[in-house]
C-alpha positions as CSV (number, residue, x, y, z in Angstrom):
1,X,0.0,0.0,0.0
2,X,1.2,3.4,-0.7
3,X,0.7,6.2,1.6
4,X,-1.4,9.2,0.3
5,X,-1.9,12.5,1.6
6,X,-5.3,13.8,1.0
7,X,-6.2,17.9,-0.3
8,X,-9.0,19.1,0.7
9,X,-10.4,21.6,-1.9
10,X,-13.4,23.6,-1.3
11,X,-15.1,25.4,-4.7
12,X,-16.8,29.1,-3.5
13,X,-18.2,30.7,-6.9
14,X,-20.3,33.5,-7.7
15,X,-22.9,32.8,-10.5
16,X,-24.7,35.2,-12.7
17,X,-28.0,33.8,-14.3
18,X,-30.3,34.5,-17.5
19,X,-33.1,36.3,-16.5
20,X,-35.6,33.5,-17.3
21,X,-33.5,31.1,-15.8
22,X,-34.3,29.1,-12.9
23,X,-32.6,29.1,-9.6
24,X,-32.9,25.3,-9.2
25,X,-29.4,25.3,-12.0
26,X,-27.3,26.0,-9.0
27,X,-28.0,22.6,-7.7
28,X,-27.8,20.8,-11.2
29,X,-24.1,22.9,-11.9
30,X,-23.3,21.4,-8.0
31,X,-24.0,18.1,-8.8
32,X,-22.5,18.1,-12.1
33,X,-19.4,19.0,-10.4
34,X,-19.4,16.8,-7.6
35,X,-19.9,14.2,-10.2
36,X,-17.1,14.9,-12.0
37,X,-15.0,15.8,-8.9
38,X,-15.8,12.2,-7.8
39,X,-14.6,10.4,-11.2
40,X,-12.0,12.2,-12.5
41,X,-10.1,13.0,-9.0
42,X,-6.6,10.5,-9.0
43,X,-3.0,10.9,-8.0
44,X,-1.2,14.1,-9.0
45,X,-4.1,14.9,-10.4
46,X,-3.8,19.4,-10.8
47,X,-7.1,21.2,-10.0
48,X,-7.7,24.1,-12.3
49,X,-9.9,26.9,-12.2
50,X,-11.0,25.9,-15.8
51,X,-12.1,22.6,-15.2
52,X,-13.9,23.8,-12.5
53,X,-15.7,26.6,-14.8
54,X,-16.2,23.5,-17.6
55,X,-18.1,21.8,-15.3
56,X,-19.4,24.6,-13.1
57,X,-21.0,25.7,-16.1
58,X,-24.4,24.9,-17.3
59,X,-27.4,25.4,-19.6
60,X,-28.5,28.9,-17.9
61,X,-25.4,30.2,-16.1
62,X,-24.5,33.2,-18.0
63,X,-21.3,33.9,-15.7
64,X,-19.1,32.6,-12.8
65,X,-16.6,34.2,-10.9
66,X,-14.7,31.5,-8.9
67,X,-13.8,33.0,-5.3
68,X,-12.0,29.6,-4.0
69,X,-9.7,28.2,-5.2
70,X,-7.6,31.4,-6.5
71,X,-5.2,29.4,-8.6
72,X,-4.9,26.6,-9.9
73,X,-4.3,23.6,-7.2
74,X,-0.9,21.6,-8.0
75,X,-1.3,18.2,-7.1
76,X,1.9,16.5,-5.6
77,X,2.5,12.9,-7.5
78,X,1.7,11.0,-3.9
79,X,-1.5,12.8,-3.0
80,X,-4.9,13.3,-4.5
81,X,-7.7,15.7,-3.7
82,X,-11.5,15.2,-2.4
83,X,-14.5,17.6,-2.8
84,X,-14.6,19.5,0.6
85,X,-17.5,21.6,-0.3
86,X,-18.8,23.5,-2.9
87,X,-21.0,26.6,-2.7
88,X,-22.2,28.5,-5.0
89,X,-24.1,31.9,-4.8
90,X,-26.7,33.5,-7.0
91,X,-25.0,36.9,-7.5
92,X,-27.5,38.0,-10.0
93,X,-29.3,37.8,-13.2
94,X,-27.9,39.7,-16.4
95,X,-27.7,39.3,-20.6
């Protein structure tokens, strides 16, 4: 067996909606990334504020601004990383 440290990552995002959008896409882009999160994560595998936005984003969401992470999370060869939390907040609606 080969020891592994584990990295907590924890996903804070603003979203901007469509007007006619519903607010029940927060939950689906959530999921979607949890999903992902949960079958892509290995070791060394990097975090990066554009795969988070890839699957952050969906039908609806007209905008994200990712507060957490920053950067990009480097992923050292021996450790891998696990979905802390994820929170997202409805920061408006816009065109």
């Amino acid at each position: 067996m080969v020891p592994c440290t584990i990295q907590d990552v924890t996903v804070k995002a603003k979203v901007w909606l469509y007007p006619e959008t519903l607010e029940s896409v927060l939950e689906t882009a959530q999921d979607r990334l949890e999903a992902a999160f949960n079958t892509q994560k290995s070791l060394g595998w990097d975090v990066t504020k554009s795969w988070l936005n890839a699957y952050l984003y969906v039908e609806g969401i007209q905008n994200i601004e990712l507060e957490s992470p920053l950067d990009d999370l480097l992923v050292a060869d021996d450790a891998c990383t696990a979905l802390k939390s994820c929170e997202l907040t409805l920061a408006g609606r816009t065109w």
